[in-house]
N, C-alpha and C positions, 0 to 999 in steps of 0.2 A: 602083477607083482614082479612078473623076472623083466618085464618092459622097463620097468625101474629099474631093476640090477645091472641090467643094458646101459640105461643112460644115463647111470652113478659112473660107472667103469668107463665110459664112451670119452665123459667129459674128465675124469682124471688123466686120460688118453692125451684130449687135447690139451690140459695144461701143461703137457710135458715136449708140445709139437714147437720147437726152433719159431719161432716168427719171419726168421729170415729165409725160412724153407714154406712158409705161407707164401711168401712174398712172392719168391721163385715160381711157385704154383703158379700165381697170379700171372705171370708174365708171362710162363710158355703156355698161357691159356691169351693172351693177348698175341701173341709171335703165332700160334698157331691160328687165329683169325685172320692175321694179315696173309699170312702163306694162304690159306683158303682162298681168300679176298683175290691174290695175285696169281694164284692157279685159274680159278673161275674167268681171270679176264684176258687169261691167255703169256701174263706179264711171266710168268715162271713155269714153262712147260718138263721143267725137267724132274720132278716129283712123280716116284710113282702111283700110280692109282688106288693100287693095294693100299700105300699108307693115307692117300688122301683120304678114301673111302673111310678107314679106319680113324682116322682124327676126326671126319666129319660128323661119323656115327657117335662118336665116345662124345663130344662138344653139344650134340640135340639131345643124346641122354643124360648130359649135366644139365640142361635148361630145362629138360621135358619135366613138369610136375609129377607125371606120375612115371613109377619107373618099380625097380625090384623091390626096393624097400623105398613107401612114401618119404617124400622132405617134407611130409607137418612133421613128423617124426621128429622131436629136436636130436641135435648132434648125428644121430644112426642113418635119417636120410641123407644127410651129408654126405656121410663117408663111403656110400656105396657110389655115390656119384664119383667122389673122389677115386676111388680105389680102382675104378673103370680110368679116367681121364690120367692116375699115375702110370697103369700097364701099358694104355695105347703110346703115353708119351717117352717111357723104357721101349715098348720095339721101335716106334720112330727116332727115338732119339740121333741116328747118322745121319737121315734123310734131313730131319730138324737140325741137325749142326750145318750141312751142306747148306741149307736155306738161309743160316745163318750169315756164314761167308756170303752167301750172292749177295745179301741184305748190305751187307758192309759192316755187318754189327758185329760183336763179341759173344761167341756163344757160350763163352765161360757164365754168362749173367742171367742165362738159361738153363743150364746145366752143373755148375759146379758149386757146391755150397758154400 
């Protein structure tokens, strides 16, 4: 019974979540793959470890099925994935702007709502 009271509150949560801050999630979770991608191959060595490890760990436990709270779980698994993948990408966020610039890109499209 309070698993329902959980995922009554969870989902009135998300109707109330911006779309265009969905979006933004969506992207610095693509921006951060590619930085992986161009660390891994040597193309961007200037990233440090600490944050790489930390964006790498936070991105396998948004994929990983099983984790602190299951994602059969509707909306609750979710949000623990998220709410992981929001703090790593708050203390990366200078490194992740820096990467920004190298990229040539606007990191306003990442970061600023």
């Amino acid at each position: 019974m309070a698993q329902a009271g959980r995922g009554v509150s969870v989902a009135r949560h998300l109707r109330k979540v911006d779309p265009r801050r969905l979006a933004q999630f969506v992207r610095r979770i693509r921006l951060t793959m590619r930085l992986l991608r161009d660390v891994a191959r040597g193309a961007y060595p200037h990233m440090p470890w600490k944050t790489v490890a930390a964006l790498a760990a936070a991105l396998v436990y948004f994929v990983a099925p099983i984790d602190a709270v299951p994602d059969v779980i509707p909306f609750t698994g979710f949000l623990d994935d998220a709410l992981v993948l929001g703090l790593v990408f708050g203390a990366a966020e200078a490194d992740l702007r820096a990467y920004c610039v190298w990229r040539g890109v606007d990191p306003r499209r990442y970061f600023d709502a």
